[in-house]
OpenMM code with the backbone's topology and positions (N, CA, C; nanometers):
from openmm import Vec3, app, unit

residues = "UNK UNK UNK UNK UNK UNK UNK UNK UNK UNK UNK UNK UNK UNK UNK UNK UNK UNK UNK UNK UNK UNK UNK UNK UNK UNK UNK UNK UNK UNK UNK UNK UNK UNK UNK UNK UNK UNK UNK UNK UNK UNK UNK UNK UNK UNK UNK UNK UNK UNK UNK UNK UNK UNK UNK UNK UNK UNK UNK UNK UNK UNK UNK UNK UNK UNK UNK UNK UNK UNK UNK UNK UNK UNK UNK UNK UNK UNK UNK UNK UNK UNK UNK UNK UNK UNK UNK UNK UNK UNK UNK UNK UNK".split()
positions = [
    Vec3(0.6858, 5.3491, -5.8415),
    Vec3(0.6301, 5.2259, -5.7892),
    Vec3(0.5728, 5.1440, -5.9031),
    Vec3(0.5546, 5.0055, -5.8864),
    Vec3(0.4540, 4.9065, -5.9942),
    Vec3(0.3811, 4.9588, -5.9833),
    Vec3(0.2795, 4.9047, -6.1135),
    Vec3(0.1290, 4.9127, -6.0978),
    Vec3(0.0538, 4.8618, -6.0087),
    Vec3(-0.0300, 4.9380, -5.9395),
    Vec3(-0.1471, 4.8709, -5.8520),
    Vec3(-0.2005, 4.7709, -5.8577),
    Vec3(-0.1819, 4.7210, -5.7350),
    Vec3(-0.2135, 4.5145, -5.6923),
    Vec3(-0.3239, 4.5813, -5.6617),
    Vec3(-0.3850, 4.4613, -5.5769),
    Vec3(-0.5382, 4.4808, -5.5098),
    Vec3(-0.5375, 4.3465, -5.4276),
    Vec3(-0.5869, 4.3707, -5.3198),
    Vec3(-0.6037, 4.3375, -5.1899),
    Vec3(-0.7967, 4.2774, -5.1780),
    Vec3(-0.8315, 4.1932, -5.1153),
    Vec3(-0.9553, 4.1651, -5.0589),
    Vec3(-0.9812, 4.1493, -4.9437),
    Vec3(-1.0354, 4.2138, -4.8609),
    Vec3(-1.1000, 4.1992, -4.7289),
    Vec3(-1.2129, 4.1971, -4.7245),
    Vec3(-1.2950, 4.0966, -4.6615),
    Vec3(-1.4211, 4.0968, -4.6217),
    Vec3(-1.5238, 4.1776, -4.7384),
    Vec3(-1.4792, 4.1318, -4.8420),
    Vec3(-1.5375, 4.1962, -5.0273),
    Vec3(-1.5048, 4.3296, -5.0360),
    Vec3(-1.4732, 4.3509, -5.0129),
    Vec3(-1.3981, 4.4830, -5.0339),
    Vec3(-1.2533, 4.4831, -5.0702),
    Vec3(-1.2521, 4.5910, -5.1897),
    Vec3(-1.0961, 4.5823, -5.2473),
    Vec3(-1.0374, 4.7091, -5.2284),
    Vec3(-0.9074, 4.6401, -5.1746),
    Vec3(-0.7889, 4.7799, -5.1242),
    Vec3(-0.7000, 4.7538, -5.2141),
    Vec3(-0.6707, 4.9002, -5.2589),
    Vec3(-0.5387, 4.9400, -5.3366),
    Vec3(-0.4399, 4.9368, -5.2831),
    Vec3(-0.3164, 4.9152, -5.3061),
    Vec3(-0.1713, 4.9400, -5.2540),
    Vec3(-0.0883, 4.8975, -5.3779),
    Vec3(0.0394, 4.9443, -5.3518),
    Vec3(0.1885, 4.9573, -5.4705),
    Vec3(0.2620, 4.8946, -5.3260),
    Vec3(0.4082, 4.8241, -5.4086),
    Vec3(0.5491, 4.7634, -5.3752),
    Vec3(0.6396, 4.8134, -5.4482),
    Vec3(0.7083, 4.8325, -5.3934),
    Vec3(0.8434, 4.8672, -5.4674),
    Vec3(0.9624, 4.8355, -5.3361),
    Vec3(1.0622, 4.8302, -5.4526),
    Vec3(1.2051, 4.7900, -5.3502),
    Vec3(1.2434, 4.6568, -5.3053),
    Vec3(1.3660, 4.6332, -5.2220),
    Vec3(1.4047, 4.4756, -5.2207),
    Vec3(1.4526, 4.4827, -5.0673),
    Vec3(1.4183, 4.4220, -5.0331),
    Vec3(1.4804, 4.4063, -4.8717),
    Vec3(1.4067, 4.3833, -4.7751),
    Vec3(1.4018, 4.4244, -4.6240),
    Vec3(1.3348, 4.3899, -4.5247),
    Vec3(1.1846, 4.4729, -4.5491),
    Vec3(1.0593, 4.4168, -4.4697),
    Vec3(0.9435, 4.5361, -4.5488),
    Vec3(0.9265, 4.6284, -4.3873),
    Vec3(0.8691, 4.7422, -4.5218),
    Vec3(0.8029, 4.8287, -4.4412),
    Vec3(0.6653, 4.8422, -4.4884),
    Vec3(0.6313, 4.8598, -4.4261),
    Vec3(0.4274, 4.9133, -4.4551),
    Vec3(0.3932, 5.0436, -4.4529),
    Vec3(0.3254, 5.1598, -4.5038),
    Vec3(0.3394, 5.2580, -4.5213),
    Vec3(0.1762, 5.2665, -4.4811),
    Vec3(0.1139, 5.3435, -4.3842),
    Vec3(-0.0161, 5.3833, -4.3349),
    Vec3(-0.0405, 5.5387, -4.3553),
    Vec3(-0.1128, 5.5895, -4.4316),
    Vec3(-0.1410, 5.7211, -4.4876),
    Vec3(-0.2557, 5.7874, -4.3587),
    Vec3(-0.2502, 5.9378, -4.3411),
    Vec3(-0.3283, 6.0141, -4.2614),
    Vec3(-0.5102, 5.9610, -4.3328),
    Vec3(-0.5812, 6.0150, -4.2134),
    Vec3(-0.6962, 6.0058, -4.3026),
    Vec3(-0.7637, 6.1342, -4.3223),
    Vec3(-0.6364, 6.2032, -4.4111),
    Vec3(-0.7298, 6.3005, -4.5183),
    Vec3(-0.6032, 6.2880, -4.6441),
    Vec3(-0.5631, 6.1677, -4.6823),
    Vec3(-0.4625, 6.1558, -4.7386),
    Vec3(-0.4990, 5.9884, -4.8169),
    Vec3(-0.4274, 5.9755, -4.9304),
    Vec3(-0.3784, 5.7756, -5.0167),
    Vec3(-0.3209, 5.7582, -4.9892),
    Vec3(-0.2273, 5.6638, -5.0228),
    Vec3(-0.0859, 5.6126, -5.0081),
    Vec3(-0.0328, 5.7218, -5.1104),
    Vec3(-0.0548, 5.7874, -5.1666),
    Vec3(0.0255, 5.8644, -5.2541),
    Vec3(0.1443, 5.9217, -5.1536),
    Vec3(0.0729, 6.0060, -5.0287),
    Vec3(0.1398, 6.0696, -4.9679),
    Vec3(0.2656, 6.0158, -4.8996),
    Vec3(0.3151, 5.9040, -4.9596),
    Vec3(0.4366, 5.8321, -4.8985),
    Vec3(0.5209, 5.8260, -4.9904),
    Vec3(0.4951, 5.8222, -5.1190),
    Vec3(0.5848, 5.8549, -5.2413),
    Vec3(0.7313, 5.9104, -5.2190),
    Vec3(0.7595, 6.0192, -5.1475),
    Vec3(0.9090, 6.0173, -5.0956),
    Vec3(0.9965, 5.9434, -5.0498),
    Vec3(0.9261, 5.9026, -4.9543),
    Vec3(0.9800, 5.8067, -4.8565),
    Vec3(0.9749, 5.6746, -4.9046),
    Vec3(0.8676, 5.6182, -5.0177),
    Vec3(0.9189, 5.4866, -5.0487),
    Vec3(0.9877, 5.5186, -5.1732),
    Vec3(1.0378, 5.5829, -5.2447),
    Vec3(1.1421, 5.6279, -5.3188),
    Vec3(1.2977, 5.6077, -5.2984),
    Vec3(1.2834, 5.6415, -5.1389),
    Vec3(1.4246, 5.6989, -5.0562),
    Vec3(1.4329, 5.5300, -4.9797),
    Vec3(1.3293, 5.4845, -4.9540),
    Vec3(1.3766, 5.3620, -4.8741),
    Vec3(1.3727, 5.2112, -4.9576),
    Vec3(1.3063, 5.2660, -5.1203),
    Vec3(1.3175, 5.1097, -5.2177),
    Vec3(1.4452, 5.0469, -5.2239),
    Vec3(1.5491, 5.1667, -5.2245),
    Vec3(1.6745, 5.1010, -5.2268),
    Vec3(1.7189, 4.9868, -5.1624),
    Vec3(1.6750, 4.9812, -5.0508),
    Vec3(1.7346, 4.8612, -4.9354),
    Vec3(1.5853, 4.8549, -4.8629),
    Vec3(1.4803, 4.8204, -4.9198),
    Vec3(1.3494, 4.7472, -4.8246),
    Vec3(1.2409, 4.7458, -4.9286),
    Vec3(1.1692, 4.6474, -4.8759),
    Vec3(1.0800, 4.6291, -4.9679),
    Vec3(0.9339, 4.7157, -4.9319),
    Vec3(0.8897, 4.8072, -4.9795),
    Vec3(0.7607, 4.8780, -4.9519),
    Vec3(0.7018, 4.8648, -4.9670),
    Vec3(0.5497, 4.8665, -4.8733),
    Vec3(0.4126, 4.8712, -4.9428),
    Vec3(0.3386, 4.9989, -4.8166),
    Vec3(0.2503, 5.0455, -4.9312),
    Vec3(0.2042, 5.1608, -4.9397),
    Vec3(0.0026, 5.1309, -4.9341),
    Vec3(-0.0667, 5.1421, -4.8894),
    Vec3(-0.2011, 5.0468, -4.9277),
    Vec3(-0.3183, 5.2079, -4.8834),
    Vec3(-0.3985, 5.1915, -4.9582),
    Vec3(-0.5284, 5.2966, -4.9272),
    Vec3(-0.5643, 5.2549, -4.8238),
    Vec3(-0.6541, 5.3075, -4.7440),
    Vec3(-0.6969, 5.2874, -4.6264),
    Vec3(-0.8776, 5.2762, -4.7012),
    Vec3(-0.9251, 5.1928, -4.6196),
    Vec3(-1.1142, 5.1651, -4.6686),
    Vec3(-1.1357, 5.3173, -4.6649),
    Vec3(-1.1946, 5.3666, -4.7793),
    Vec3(-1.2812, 5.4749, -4.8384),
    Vec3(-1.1666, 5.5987, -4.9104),
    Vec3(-1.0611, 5.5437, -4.8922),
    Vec3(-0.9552, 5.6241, -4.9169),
    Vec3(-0.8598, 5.6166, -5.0947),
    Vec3(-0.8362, 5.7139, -5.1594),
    Vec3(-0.7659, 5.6551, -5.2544),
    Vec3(-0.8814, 5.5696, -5.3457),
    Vec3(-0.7980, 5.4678, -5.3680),
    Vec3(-0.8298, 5.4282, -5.4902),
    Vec3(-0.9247, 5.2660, -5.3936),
    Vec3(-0.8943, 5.2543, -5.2703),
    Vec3(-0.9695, 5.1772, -5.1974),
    Vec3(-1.1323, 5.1722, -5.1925),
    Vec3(-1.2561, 5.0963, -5.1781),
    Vec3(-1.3661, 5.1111, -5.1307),
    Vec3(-1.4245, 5.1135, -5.0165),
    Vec3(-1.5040, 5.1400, -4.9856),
    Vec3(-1.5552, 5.1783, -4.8516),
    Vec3(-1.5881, 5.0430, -4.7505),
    Vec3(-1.6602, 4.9682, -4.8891),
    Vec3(-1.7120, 4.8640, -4.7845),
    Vec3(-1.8854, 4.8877, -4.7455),
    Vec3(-1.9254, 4.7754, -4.7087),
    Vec3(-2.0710, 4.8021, -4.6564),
    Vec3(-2.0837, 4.7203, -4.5473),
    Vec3(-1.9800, 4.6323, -4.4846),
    Vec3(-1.9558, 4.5748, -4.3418),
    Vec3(-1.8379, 4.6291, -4.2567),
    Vec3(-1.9140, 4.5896, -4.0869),
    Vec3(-1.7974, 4.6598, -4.0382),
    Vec3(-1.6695, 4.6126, -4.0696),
    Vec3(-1.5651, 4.6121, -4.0157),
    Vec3(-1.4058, 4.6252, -4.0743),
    Vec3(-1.3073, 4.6594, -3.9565),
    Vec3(-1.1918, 4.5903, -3.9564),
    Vec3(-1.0561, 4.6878, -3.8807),
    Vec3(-0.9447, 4.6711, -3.9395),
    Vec3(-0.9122, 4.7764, -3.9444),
    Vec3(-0.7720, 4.7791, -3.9511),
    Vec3(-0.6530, 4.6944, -4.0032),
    Vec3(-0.6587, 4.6272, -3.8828),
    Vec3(-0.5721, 4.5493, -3.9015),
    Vec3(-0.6484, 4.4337, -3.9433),
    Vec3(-0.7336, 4.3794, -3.9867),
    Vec3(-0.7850, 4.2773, -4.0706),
    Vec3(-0.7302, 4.3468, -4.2513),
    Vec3(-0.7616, 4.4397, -4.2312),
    Vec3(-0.7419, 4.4999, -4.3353),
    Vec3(-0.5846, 4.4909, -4.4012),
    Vec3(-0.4767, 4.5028, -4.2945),
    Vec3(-0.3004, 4.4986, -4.3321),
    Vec3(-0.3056, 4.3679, -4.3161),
    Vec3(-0.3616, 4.2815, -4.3014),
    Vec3(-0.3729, 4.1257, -4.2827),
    Vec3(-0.3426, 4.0978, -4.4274),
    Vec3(-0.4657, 4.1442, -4.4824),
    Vec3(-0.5449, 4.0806, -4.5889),
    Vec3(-0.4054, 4.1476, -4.7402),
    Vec3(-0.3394, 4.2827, -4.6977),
    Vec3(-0.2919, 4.3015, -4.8034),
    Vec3(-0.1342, 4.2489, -4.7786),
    Vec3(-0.1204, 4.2059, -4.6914),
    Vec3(0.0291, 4.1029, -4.6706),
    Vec3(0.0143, 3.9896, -4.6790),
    Vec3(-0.1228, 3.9623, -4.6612),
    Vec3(-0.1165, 3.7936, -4.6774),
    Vec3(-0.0986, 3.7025, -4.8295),
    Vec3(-0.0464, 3.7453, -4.8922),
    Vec3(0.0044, 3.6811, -5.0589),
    Vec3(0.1462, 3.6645, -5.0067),
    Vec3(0.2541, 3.7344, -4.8651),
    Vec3(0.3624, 3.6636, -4.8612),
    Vec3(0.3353, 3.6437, -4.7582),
    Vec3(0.2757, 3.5811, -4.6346),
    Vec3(0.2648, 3.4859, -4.5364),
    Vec3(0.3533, 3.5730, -4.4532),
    Vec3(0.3219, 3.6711, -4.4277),
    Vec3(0.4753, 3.7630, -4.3284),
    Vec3(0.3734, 3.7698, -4.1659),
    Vec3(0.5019, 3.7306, -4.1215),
    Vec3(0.4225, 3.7530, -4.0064),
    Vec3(0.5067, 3.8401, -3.8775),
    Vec3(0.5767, 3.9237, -3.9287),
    Vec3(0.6295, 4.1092, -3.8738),
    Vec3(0.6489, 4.1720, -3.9889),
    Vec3(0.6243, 4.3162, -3.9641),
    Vec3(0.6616, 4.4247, -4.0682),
    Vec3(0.6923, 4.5055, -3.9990),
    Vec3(0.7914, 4.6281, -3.9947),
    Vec3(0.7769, 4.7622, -3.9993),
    Vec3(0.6674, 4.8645, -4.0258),
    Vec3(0.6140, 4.8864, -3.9392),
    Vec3(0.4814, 5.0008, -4.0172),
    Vec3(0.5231, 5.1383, -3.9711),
    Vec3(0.5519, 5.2434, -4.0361),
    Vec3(0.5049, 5.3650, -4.0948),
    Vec3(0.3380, 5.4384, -4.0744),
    Vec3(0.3237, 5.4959, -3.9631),
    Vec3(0.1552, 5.5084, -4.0147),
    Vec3(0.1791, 5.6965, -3.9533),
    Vec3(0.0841, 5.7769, -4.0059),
    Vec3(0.0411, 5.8957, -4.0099),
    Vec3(-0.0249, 5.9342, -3.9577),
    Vec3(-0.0589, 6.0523, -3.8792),
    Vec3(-0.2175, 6.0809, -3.8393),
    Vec3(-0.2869, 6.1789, -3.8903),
] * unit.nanometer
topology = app.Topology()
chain = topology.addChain("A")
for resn in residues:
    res = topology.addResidue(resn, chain)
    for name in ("N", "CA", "C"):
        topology.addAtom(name, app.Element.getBySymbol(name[0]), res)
């Protein structure tokens, strides 16, 4: 994968990697897990899609934060540099 972008939500900064060219997928890691744990799979799917992989708040290389937060404000905030408005998501439990 590239080197680590960074994301802002509500002052708080989330980690995530891209790699690949094509339609996207979003990659959501367990929470006792980073985005590391997708590394196969965005390996196997860079070929034909474009991936992103993102820490989850307190996770990885992400921060915790000191306001509340969701989720999906959160996949907002790290897609919103391409204005997408569907993805594929991938998420773990």
């Amino acid at each position: 994968m590239d080197e680590t972008q960074w994301a802002v939500a509500e002052g708080t900064r989330l980690a995530f990697d891209v790699a690949g060219e094509g339609p996207w997928l979003t990659f959501l890691h367990a929470g006792i897990a980073d985005r590391t744990m997708w590394e196969p799979q965005v390996a196997a799917f860079a070929d034909h899609h474009r991936c992103i992989a993102y820490d989850l708040r307190g996770f990885g290389e992400s921060s915790i934060g000191t306001v509340g937060f969701s989720r999906r404000d959160d996949l907002a905030a790290v897609l919103a540099r391409w204005a997408l408005r569907r993805v594929t998501s991938w998420a773990a439990r």
